[in-house]
N, C-alpha and C positions, 0 to 999 in steps of 0.2 A: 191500077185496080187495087183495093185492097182486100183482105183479108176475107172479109164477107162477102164479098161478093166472088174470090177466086172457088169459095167453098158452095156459095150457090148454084156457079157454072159447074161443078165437080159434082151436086148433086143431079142437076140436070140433066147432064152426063149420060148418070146412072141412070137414072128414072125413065130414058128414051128406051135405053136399052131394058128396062123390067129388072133390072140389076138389085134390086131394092130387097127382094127376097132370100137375098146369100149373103147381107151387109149387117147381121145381127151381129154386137158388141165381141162375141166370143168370134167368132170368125173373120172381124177386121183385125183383130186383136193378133191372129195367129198371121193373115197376110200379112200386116207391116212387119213382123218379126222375120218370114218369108224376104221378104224385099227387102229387108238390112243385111239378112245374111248374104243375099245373091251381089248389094253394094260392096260388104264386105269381101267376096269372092274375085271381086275383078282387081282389088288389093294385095290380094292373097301371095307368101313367097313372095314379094318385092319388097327390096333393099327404098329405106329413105331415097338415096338418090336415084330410084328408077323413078321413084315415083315425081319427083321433082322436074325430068326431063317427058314424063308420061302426061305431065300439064301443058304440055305444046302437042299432044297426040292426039288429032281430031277422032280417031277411031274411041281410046281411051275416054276422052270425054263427053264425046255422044252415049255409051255404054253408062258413064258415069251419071249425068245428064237422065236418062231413062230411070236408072234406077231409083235417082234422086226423087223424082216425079213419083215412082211408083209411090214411093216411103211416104210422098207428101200430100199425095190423093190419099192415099189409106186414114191418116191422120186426118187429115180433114173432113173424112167421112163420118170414121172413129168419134168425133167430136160434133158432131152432127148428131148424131143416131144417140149421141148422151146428151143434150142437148147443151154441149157448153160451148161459150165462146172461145175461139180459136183466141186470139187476142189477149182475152183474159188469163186464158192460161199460161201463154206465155210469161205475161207480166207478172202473173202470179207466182210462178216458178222463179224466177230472177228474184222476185221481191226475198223468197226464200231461200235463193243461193246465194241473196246478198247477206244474210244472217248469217250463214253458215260459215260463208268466208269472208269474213272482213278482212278487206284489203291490207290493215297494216301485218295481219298475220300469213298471210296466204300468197303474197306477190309473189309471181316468180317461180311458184312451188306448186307442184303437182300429187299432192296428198289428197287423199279422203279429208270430207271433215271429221271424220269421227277421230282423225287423227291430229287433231291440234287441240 
């Protein structure tokens, strides 16, 4: 399935449910940042290596799994309700992090660009 079409079943979704009326820009806006931090939480206080041995925890990766979904329905809605292409954006972004970090400066290295 791609792209377009995950985001049409996501809108679908909503639209069974009447959902359609709580999915203005400002308030997908504020759930995905909701749903990152709640991804962010089941991270929280864990050492690198819990976390390395927490990728064989089907409990840990269901939780992670859900939150992911949440973060990635919200975006797709997000991008709906603007009406831009999920796709485009992506590529669009990449096109501009490919400027920002070129490769011979950036390998390896985990800086800002503003800092090369």
């Amino acid at each position: 399935m791609d792209i377009r079409e995950l985001q049409k079943k996501v809108i679908e979704f909503r639209d069974r449910r009447d959902w359609a009326q709580y999915h203005n820009p400002k308030d997908l806006a504020i759930s995905l940042s909701l749903e990152a931090s709640e991804l962010l939480e089941i991270f929280q206080w864990k050492k690198l290596e819990e976390i390395d041995a927490l990728k064989q925890n089907e409990i840990f990766l269901r939780k992670a799994n859900e939150e992911l979904g949440d973060i990635l329905i919200y975006a797709l809605t997000l991008a709906y309700e603007l009406n831009l292409d999920p796709s485009a954006v992506i590529l669009n972004k990449i096109n501009i992090n490919d400027k920002r970090y070129p490769v011979d400066k950036v390998k390896g290295k985990s800086k800002k660009y503003t800092e090369y």
